[in-house]
C-alpha positions, 0 to 999 in steps of 0.5 A, a space after each residue: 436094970 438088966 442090959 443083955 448082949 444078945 448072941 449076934 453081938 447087939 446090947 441093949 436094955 432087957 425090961 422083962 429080963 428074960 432075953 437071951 444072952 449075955 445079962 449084966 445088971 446096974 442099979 437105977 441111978 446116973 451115979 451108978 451108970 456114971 461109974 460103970 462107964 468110967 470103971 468098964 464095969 458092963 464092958 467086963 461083965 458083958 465081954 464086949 465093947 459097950 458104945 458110949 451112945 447106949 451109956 446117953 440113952 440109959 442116962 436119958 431113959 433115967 432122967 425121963 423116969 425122974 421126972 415123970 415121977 416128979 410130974 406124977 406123985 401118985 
């Protein structure tokens, strides 16, 4: 998954990965996030403070995926 810090400051999660500014990118799993957000990797790599709201969201936005897979097993 793509975050980018866009130029007015903002971070956010960037689906299409096109946006402009500022890309980092972290595998698709809560270790991963969990370990970036304890290491300030994405605060490095994106060059800014990364709030702790947007670490719960991406937390959420993975957990709400898990389990629509598990729903939909198509």
């Amino acid at each position: 998954m793509r975050l980018v810090r866009r130029p007015d400051g903002v971070i956010m999660s960037d689906p299409t990965g096109k946006m402009n500014g500022r890309g980092a990118y972290l595998c698709h799993s809560e270790a991963c996030i969990l370990n970036a957000q304890k290491r300030k990797n994405l605060e490095r790599s994106l060059k800014a403070t990364v709030p702790p709201d947007l670490y719960e969201s991406l937390l959420a936005e993975i957990r709400d995926s898990a389990l629509e897979d598990k729903n939909n097993p198509n």
